[in-house]
C-alpha positions, 0 to 999 in steps of 0.5 A: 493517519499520524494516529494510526502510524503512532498507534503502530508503536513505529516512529514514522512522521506524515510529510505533506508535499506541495506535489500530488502523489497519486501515482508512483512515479509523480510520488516519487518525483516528489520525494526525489527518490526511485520509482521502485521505492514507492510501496503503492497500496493496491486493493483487490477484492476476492471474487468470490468472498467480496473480501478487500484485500491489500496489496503493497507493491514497489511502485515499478511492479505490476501485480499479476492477478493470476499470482494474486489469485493462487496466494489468497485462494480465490480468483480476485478482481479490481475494487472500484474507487467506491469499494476501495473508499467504503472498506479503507476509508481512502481514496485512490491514489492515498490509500496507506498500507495502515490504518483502514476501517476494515482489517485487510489481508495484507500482502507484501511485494517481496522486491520492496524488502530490497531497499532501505528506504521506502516510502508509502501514502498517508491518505490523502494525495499528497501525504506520504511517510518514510519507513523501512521494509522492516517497518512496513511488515510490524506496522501491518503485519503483512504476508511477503510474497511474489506478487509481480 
């Protein structure tokens, strides 16, 4: 993962911490920082395309499909833990906003742009990084959008 960030020419550093942070709020237990901070990476896939999309969302919103659906143009689904590993090479609960086997449409939670500081997985789960919002849109790229 520390490749992949290099790679994106930002200057961000993968802290490995003792607790797991599979989940947004056991993240950011660990980090010491507010739920909302945690940009979680969700992957959905496009009903009918079976293309994987990428969403990045504050750690306190819930991605409402429905919205999901209208931004990407198709209706989309949950992508099972075995989709999720085959197109991302990660597993749930890591999967980082960079650095997949498969390029992913990106879609970014417009609430994470109101913080500073965010912090994001780094692939395994208990592996993070810090970034900022601006950060987080050169590194992937990504579409801003209401998602939640």
């Amino acid at each position: 993962m520390q490749e992949a960030l290099n790679a994106g020419g930002v200057p961000l550093h993968v802290v490995e911490l003792a607790a797991t942070t599979r989940t947004a709020v056991e993240a950011a237990r660990a980090i010491g920082c507010d739920v909302a901070q945690i940009a979680k990476s969700l992957v959905f896939r496009g009903a009918e395309s079976g293309r994987p999309l990428l969403v990045i969302a504050s750690g306190v919103n819930r991605v409402d499909e429905a919205r999901l659906a209208g931004l990407v143009g198709e209706p989309i689904t949950k992508a099972d833990a075995d989709f999720v590993r085959r197109e991302t090479g990660f597993a749930i609960g890591g999967v980082p906003p960079v650095g997949h086997l498969t390029p992913l449409v990106t879609i970014i939670d417009r609430e994470l742009l109101r913080y500073p500081e965010i912090w994001a997985a780094a692939g395994t789960p208990r592996a993070v990084f810090r970034l900022t919002p601006d950060d987080l849109l050169a590194l992937t790229d990504g579409r801003v959008a209401e998602v939640c």
